[in-house]
N, C-alpha and C positions, 0 to 999 in steps of 0.2 A: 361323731363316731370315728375311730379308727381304721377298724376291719369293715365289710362290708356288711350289710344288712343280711342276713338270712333269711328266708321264704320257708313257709310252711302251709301244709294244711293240717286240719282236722277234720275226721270223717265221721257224722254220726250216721253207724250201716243198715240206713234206712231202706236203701237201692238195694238190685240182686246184685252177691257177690260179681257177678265176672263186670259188670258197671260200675262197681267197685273198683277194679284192679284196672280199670280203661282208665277210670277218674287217675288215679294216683301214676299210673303209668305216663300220662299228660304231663303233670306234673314233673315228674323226673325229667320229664323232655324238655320242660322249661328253663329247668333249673332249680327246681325247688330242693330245699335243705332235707328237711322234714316231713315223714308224715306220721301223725297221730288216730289212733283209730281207737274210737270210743267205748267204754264198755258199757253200753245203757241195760245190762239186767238181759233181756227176753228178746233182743235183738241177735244178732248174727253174733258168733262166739269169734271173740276177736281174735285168740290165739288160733283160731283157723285159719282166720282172714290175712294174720301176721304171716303164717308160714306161706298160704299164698302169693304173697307180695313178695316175700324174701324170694319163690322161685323166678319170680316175672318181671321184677327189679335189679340193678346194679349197683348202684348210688347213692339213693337217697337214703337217710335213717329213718327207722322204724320202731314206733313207740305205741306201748301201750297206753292208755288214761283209765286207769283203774279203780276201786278202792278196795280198802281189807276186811268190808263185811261179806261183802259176796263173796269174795276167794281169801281165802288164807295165805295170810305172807308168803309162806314155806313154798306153794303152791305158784304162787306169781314170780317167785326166785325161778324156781324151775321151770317154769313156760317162759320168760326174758330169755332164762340161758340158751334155749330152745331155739330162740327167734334169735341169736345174737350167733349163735354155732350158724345154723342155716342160709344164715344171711351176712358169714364173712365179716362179724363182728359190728353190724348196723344197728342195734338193738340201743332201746331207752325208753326209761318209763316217768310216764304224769303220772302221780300220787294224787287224789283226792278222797278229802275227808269222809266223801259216802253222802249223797244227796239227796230229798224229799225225794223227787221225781223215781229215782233209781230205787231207794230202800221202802218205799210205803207199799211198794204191791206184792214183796215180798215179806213183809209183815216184820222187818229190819228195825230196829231201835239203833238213832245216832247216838253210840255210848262212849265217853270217854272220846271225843274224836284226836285230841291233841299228841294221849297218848298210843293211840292205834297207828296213827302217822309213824309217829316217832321210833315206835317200837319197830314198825312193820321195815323199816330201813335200816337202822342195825340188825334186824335177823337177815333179810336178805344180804345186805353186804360180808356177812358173817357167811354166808352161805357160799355169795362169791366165790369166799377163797379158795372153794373145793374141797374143804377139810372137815372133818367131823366136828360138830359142834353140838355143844351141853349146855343152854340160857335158859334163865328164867327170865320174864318180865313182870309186868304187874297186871297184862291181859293174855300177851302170846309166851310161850316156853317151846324149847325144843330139847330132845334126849339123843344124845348124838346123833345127830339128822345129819346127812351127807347129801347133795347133791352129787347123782350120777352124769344127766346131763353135761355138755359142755358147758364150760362157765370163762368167765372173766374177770378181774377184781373190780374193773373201772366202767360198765355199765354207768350211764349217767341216771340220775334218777331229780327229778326234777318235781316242786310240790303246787297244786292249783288251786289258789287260797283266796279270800279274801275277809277272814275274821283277823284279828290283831295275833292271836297268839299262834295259827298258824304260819303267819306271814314272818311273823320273827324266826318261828321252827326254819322256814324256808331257807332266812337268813343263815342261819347256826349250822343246819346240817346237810341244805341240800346241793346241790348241784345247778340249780335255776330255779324259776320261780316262772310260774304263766297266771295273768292276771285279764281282766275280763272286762272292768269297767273304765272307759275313755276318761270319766270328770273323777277317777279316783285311783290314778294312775300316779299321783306325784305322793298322795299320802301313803299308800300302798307300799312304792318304793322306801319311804322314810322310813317306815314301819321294818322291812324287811331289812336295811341299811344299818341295824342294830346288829345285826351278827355278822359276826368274825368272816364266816368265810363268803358273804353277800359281798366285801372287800377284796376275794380275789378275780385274778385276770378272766378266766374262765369260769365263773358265774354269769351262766346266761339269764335276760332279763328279756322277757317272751311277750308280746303284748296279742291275744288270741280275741279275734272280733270275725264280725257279720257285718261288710260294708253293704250300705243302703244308696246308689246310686241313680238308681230309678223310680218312675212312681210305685211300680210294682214289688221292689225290694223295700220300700218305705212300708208299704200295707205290711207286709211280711214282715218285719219289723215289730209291726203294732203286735203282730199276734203272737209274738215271741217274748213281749216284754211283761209276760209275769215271771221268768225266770230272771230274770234281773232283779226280783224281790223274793225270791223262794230262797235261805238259809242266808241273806244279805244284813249285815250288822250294818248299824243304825250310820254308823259314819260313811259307810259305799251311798247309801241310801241320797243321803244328806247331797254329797258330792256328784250325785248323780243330777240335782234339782227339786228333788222332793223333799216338801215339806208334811207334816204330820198328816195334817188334813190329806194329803193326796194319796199319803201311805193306808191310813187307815180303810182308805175310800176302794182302793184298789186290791187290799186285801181281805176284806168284806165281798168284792166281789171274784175274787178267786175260790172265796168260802163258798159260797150260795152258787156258784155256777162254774167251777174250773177254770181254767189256766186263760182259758178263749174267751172267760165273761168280762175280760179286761181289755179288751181289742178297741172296743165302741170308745172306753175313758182314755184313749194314750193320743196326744196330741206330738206332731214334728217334734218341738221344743224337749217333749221330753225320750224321745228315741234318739235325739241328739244329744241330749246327754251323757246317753247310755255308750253310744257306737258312732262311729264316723257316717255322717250323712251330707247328701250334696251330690253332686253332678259330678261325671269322673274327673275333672281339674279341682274342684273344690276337696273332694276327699284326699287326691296326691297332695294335695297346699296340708290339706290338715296330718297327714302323714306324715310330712316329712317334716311338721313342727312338734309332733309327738316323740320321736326317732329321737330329733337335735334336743328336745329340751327335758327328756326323761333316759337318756343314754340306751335306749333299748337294742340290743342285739339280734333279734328276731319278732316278727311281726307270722300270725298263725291264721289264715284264713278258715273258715267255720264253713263247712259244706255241711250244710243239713238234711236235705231233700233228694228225690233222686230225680234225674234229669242229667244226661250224658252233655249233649250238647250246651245246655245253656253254663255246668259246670267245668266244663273246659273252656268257655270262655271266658268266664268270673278268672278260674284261674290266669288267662292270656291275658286279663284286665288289672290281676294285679302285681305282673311283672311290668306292665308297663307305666303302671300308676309310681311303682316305688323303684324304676330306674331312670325316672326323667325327673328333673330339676332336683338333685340332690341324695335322693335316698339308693343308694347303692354302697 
């Protein structure tokens, strides 16, 4: 790499807010680039937790991870500009397609997902400009919609994909790309490496994981790994280490017993597949051969859980993991 590597987190706001803003405030203190705060549906309303953080932060960027069934474009244009005014211009948003987990308990249908992306990024950048605007599309339209809010034209907007034809959209239109699975990290990029502007200098290439260091983050692991298979096309799959058998076996028992009836079948072998696992030298080794041989630009640590203390140390553990022997 050229420039240095970037630090991130991603927060899904499972903790009470002010454990929240401790978690991410840590964070800044370290050094971290990014923080992404998830929109899981029925959880903490993130554009609360954004303006939050914009009061209690200086530095670091702050992005939503969204999609365009629960909120309407127009809607997400204007809570960014929101977060971007507030916070001195630190705003940026993960676009995702709209996921099982997020749209089934809202009774959501994934319709058209390619072009709800697509669409959902030209209205807001159209929104950007602060000017009145008159589009149709083939799912969203607007009738001279203006944002009042502050805005900016260059909000980065970044897309978190891992089917083929998103990954190309990512390529074409976005601004970066955040991908998810360690053993499908080189196809991913090739895939996205088709559009034009995946070819420029500021195209970030995000790589967002759950490091497993302990025996304790391994078990946790296990119980995490049906979402490695929930809306995963057949090639992640593959690259992850599973073969049919394994797949069908494991989503048979997601069927008959949820997400957690998958815990008992998930062996090391295949949690390695999935995410960096090993003792803290063994994960920096595997980092920093991830970095060097997929050009990544930022690497997005996953906080999932709440726990103040043991999550400012994962984060203290992964600046030191990725500024010793190389990844900086």
């Amino acid at each position: 790499m050229n420039a240095p590597l970037s630090l991130g987190l991603q927060v899904i706001p499972t903790m009470p807010v002010a454990e929240l803003i401790e978690t991410v405030q840590a964070a800044e203190g370290l050094g971290f680039d990014y923080c992404m705060v998830a929109d899981e549906g029925l959880m903490h309303d993130i554009y609360v937790v954004l303006g939050l953080l914009a009061e209690s932060t200086s530095s670091i960027r702050l992005g939503a991870v969204t999609n365009c069934y629960t909120r309407h474009p127009a809607a997400t244009a204007a809570a960014l500009a929101t977060v971007d005014d507030v916070s001195g211009g630190r705003a940026f948003l993960t676009l995702v397609a709209g996921g099982t987990m997020v749209l089934e308990p809202l009774g959501l249908a994934r319709e058209k997902p390619l072009t709800v992306v697509r669409e959902s990024i030209e209205m807001m950048r159209l929104l950007w400009s602060g000017e009145p605007v008159s589009w149709e599309g083939n799912v969203f339209g607007l009738n001279n919609a203006q944002l009042t809010a502050g805005c900016r034209r260059d909000i980065p907007i970044w897309i978190a994909a891992r089917g083929p034809r998103l990954l190309e959209l990512a390529g074409e239109v976005a601004d970066g790309v955040v991908l998810m699975a360690r053993g499908d990290l080189g196809d991913a990029l090739e895939i996205v490496g088709r559009g034009e502007r995946a070819d420029t200098d500021d195209f970030a290439r995000v790589y967002l994981d759950r490091l497993a260091y302990t025996p304790e983050m391994i078990a946790e692991a296990k119980t995490l790994y049906s979402y490695a298979l929930m809306d995963s096309p057949d090639r992640l799959l593959k690259n992850i280490g599973l073969d049919q058998a394994q797949v069908d076996r494991l989503t048979d028992a997601i069927r008959d017993g949820g997400p957690s009836a998958v815990t008992g079948l998930v062996t090391d072998e295949m949690v390695a597949g999935y995410q960096v696992v090993g003792d803290r030298d063994e994960c920096r080794r595997t980092l920093v051969g991830l970095v060097d041989t997929h050009g990544l630009d930022a690497f997005i640590i996953n906080i999932i859980s709440p726990g103040l203390e043991a999550n400012q140390g994962l984060l203290a553990d992964v600046v030191s993991m990725t500024t010793r022997g190389g990844v900086s």
